[in-house]
C-alpha positions, 0 to 999 in steps of 0.5 A: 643141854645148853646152847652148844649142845643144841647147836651140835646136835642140830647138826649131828641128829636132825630127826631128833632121835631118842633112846639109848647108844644101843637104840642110836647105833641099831642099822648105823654105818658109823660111830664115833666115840668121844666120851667115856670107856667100855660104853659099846658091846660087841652085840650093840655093834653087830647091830649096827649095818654091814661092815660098820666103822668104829671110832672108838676114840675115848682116851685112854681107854676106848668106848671098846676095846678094838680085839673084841670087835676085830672080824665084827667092824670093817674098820676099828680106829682109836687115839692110842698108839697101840692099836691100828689107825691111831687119831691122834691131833698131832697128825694136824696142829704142827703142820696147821699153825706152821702153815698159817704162820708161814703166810701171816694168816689173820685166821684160821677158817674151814678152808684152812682146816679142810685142807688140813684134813684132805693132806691128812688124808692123801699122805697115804697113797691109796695103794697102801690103804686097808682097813688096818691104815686108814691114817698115817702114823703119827711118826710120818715126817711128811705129814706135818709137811704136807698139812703146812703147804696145804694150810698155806696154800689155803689161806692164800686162797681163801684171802687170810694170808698176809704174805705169800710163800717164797 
């Protein structure tokens, strides 16, 4: 590995785990993907712990296709349009650089993207969430919108801000 690497893994393997995907996902709750397609199985996921959530995120092709996983996964999620609960990072960049533009933001710092995320998060009114919409789509005209204000407001607050909002 090389340092970053190390300093990932650090953070994302404490124990120091070994093996294979399939010996890493075994009584997990949570995988996300970022890497290459068709890597998981349907049997490595039914290893995983009760109603697991799958972010198969490789593009364009996911680490496994959603349809085959559909009553195994409590939650499936993928980067491509064409599937329930698309991430995609349009949902967050024009809303984070209008947000830290519009206060003269000298940077952009966890605070500023944790606000990102929670307005991410909170456009959808938790009477509306299921496990098919986890996340707004990326047609949602509100979410540039509220990622900008809260980004701002964050900035202001965190003392990156060089100006304030009218």
């Amino acid at each position: 590995m090389n340092p970053a690497k190390d300093a990932l893994a650090q953070i994302t393997n404490p124990n120091n785990e070994k093996g294979t995907i399939a010996d890493a996902m075994r009584g997990k709750n949570v995988f996300i993907g970022v890497s290459a397609p068709n890597i998981i199985t349907k049997d490595m996921v039914k290893t995983m712990h009760n109603d697991p959530i799958i972010f198969a995120m490789a593009n364009p092709y996911p680490e496994i296709e959603p349809n085959l996983i559909e009553g195994v996964a409590r939650i499936i999620a993928t980067g491509r349009s064409d599937f329930h609960n698309q991430i995609n990072n349009v949902l967050c960049f024009p809303g984070l650089f209008r947000g830290a533009l519009d206060v003269g933001a000298t940077a952009i710092n966890d605070e500023m993207n944790m606000a990102a995320a929670y307005a991410i998060a909170n456009t959808i009114e938790e009477e509306h969430l299921s496990e098919d919409y986890i996340i707004p789509s990326v047609f949602n005209e509100t979410v540039h919108k509220n990622v900008a204000k809260a980004v701002a407001d964050a900035a202001v607050k965190s003392g990156v801000a060089t100006r304030h909002m009218l």
